[in-house]
DSSP file (Angstrom, degrees, kcal/mol; ACC not computed):
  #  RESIDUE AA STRUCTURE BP1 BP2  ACC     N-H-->O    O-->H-N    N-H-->O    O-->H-N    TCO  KAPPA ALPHA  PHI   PSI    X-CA   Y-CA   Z-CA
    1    1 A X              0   0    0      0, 0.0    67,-0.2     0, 0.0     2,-0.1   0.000 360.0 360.0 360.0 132.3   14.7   12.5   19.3
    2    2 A X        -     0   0    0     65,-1.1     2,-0.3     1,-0.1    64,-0.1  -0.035 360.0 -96.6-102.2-166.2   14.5    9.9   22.1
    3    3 A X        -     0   0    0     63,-0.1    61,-0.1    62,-0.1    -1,-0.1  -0.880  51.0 -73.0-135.4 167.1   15.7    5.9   21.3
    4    4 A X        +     0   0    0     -2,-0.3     2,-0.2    62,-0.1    61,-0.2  -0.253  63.0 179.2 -80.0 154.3   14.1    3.5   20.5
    5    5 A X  E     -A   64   0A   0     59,-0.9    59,-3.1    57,-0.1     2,-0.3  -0.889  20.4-129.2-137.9 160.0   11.8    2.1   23.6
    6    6 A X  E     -A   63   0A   0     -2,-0.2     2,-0.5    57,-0.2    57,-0.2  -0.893  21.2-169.5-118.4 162.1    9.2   -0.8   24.5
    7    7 A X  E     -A   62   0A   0     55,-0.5    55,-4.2    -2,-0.3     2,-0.5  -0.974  16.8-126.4-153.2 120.1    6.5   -0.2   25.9
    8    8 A X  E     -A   61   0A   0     -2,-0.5    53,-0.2    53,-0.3    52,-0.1  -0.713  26.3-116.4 -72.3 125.2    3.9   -2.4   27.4
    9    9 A X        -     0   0    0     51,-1.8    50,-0.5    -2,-0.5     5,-0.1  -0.203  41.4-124.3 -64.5 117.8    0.1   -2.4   26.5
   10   10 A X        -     0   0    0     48,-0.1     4,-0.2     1,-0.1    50,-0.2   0.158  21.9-107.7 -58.9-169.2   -1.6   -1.2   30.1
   11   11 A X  S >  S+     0   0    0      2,-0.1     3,-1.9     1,-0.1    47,-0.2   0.968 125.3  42.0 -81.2 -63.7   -4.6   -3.7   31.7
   12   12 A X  T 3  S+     0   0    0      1,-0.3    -1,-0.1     3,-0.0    -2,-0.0   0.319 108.1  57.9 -88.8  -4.2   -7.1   -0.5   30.4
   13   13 A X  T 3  S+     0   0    0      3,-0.0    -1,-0.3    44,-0.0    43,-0.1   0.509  82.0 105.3-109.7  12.1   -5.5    0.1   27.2
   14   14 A X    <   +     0   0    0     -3,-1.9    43,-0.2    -4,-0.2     3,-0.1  -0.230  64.9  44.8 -76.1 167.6   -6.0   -3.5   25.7
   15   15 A X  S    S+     0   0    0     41,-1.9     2,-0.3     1,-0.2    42,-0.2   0.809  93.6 117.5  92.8  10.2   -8.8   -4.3   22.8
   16   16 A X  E    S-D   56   0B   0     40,-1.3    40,-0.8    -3,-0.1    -1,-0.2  -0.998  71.0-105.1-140.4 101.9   -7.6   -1.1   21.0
   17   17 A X  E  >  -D   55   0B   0     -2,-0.3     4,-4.8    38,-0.2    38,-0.2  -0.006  28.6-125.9 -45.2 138.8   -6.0   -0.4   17.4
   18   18 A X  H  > S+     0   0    0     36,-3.5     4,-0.8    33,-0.2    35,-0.1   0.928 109.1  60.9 -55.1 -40.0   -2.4    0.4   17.4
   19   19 A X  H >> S+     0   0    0     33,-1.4     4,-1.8    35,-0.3     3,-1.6   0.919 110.1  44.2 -42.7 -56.6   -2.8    3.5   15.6
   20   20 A X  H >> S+     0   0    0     32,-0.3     4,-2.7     2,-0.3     3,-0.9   0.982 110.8  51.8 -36.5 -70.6   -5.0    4.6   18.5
   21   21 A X  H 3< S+     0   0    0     -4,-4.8     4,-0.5     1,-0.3    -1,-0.3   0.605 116.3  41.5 -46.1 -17.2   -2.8    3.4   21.1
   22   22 A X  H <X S+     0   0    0     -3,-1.6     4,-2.6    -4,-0.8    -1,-0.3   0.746 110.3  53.0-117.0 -39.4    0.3    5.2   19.5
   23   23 A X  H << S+     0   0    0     -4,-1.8     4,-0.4    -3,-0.9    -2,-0.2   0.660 115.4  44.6-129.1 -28.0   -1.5    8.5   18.5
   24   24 A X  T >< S+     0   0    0     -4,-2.7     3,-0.6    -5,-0.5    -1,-0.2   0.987 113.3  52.9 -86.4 -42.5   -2.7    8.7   22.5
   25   25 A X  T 34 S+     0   0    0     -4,-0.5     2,-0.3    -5,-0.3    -2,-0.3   0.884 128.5  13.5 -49.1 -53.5    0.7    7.8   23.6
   26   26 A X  T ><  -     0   0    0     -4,-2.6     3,-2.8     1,-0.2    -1,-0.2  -0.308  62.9-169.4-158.8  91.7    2.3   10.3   21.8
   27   27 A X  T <  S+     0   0    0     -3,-0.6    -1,-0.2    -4,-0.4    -4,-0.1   0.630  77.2  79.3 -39.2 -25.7    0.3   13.0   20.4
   28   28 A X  T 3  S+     0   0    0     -5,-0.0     2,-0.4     2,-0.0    -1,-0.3   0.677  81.4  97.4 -64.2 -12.9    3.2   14.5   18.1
   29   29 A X    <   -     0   0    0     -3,-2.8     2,-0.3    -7,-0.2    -3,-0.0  -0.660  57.6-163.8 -67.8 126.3    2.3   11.6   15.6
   30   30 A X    >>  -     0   0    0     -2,-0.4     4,-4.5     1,-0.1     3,-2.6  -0.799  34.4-102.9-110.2 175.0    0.3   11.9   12.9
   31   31 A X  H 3> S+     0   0    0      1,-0.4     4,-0.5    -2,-0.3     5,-0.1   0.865 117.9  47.8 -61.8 -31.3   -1.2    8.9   10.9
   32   32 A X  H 34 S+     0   0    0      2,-0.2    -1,-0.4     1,-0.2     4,-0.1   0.290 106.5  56.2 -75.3  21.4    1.2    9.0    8.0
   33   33 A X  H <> S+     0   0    0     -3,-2.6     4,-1.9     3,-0.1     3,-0.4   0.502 115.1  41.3-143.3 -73.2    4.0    9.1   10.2
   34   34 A X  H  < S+     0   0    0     -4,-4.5    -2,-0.2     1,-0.2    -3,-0.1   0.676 110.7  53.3 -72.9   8.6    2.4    5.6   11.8
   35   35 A X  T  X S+     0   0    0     -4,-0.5     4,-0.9    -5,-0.4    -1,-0.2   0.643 109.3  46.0-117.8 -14.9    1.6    4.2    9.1
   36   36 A X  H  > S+     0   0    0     -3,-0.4     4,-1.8     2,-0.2    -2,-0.2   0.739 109.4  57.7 -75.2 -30.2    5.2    4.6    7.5
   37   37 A X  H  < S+     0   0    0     -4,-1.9     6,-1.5     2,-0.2    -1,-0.1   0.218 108.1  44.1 -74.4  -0.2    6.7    3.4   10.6
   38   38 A X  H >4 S+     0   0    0      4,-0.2     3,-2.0     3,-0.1    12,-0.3   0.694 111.2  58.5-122.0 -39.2    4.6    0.1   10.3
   39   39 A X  H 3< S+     0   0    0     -4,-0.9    -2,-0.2     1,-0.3    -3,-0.1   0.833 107.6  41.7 -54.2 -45.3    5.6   -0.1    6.6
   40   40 A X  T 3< S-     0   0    0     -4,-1.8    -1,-0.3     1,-0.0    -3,-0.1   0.185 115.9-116.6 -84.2  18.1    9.4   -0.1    7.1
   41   41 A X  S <  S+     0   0    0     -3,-2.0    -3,-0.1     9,-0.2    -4,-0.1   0.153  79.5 127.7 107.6 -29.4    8.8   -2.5    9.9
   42   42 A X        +     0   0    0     -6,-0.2     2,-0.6     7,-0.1    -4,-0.2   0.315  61.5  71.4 -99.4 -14.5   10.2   -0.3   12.6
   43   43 A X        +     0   0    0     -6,-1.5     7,-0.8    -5,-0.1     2,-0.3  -0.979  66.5 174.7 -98.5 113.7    6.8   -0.8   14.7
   44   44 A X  E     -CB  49  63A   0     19,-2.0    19,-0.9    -2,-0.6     2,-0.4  -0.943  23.9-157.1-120.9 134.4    6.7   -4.3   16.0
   45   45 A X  E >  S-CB  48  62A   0      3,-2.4     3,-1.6    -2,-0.3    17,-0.2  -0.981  80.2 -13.7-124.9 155.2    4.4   -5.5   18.1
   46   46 A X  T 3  S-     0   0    0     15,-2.1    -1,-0.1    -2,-0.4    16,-0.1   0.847 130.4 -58.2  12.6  57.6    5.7   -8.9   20.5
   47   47 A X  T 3  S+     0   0    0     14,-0.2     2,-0.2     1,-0.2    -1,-0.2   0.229 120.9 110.8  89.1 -19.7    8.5   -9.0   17.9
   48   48 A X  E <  S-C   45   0A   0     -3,-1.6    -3,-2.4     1,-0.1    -1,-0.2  -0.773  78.5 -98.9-124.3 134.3    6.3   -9.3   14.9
   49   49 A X  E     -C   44   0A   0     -2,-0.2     2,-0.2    -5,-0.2    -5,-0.2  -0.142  48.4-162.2 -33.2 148.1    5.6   -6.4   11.9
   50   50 A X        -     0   0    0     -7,-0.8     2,-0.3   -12,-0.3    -9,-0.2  -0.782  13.4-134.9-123.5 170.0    2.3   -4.7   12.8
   51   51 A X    >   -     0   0    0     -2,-0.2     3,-0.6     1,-0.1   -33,-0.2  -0.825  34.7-107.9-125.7 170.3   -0.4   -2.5   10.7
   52   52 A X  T 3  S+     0   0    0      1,-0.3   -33,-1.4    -2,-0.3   -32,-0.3   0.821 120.5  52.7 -73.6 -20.9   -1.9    0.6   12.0
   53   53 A X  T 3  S+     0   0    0    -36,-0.1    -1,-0.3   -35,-0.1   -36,-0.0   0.557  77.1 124.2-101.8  -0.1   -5.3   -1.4   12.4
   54   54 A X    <   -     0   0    0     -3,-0.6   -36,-3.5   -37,-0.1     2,-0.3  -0.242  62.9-133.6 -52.2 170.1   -3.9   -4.6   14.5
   55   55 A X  E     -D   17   0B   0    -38,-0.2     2,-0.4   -37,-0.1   -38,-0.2  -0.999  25.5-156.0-127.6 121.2   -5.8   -4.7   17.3
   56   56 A X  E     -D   16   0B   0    -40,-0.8   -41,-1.9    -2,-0.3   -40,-1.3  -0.766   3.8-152.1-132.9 133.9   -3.3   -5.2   20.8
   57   57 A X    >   -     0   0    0     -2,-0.4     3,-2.4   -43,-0.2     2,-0.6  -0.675  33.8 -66.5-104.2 167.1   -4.2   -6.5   23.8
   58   58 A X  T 3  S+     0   0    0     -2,-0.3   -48,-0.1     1,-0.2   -47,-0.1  -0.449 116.7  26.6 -12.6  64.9   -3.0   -6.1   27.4
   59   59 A X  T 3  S+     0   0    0     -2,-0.6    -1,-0.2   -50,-0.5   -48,-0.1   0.217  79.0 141.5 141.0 -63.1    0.2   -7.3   27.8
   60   60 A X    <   -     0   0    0     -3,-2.4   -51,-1.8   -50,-0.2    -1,-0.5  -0.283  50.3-130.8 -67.7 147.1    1.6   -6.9   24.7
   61   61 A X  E     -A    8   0A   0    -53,-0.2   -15,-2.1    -3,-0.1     2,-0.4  -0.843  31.6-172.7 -88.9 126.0    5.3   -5.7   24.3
   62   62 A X  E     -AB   7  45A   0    -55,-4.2   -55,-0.5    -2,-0.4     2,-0.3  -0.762   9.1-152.2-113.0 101.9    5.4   -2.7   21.6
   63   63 A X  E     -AB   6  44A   0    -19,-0.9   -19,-2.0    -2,-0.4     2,-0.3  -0.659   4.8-165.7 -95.4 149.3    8.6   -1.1   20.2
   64   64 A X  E     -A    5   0A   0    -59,-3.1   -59,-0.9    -2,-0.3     2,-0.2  -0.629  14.4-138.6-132.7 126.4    8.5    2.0   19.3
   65   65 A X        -     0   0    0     -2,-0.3   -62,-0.1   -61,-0.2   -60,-0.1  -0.682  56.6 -65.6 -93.9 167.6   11.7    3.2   17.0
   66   66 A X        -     0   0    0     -2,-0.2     2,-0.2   -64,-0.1   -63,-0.1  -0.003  60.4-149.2 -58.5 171.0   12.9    6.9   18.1
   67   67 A X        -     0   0    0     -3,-0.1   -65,-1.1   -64,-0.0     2,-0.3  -0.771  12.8-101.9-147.8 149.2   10.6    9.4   17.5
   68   68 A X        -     0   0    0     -2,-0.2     2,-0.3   -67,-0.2     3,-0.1  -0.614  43.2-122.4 -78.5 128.9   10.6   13.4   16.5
   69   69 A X        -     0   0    0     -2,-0.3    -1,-0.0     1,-0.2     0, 0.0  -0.674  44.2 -67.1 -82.1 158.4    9.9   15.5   19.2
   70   70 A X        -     0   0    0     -2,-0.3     2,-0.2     1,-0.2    -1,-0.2   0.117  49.4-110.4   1.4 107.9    7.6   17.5   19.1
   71   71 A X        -     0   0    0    -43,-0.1    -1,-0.2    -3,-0.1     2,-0.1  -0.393  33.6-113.6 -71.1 131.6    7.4   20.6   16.8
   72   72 A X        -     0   0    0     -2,-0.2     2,-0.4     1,-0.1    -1,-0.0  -0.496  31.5-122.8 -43.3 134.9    7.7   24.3   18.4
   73   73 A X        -     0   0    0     -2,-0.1     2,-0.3     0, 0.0    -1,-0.1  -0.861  28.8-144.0 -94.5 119.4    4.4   26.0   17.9
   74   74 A X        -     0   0    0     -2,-0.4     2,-0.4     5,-0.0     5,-0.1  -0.739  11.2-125.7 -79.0 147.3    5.2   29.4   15.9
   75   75 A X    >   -     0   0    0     -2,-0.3     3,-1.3     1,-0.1     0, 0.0  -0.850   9.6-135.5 -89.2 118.7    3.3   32.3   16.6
   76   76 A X  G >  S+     0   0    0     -2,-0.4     3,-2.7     1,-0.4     4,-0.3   0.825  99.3  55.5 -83.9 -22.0    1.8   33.8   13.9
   77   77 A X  G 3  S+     0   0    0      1,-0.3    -1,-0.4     2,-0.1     4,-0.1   0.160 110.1  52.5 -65.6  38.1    2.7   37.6   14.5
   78   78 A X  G <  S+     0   0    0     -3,-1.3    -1,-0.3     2,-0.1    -2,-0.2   0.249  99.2  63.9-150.0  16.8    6.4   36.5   14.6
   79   79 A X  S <  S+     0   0    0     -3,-2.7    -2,-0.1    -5,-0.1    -3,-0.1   0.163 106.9  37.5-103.0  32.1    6.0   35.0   11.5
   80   80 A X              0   0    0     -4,-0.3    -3,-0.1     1,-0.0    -2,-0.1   0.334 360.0 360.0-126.3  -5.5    5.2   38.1    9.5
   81   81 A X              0   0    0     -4,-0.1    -4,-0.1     0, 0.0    -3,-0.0   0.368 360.0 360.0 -88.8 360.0    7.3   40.3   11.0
């Protein structure tokens, strides 16, 4: 788990749905995962609640509450054995 961070919207990533912007940023998300995280608030973008379909420009400040790392990929013979 990381802490919460902000993260500015590049010159090339403006023009873009957040969802997008978040799911390229950090592939370990999936959509219900952003789209509860915009429902309790906890994704703001310049200070203000967001939805997974705002649309963010250039610029923009986004914070990001901590995040789940990444799940371990199991193997499937070692999960039959």
């Amino acid at each position: 788990m990381s802490g919460v961070q902000t993260l500015r919207v590049g010159e090339d990533e403006g023009d873009q749905r957040l969802d997008r912007w978040l799911r390229k940023r950090f592939p370990q998300l999936n959509q219900i995962a952003i789209e509860k995280m915009c429902r309790k608030g906890e994704l703001r973008v310049d200070g203000a609640r967001a939805k997974p379909a705002t649309r963010i420009a250039a610029g923009q400040d986004i914070r990001i509450p901590p995040l789940p790392d990444a799940a371990p990929e199991v193997s499937l013979s070692s999960r039959w054995t």
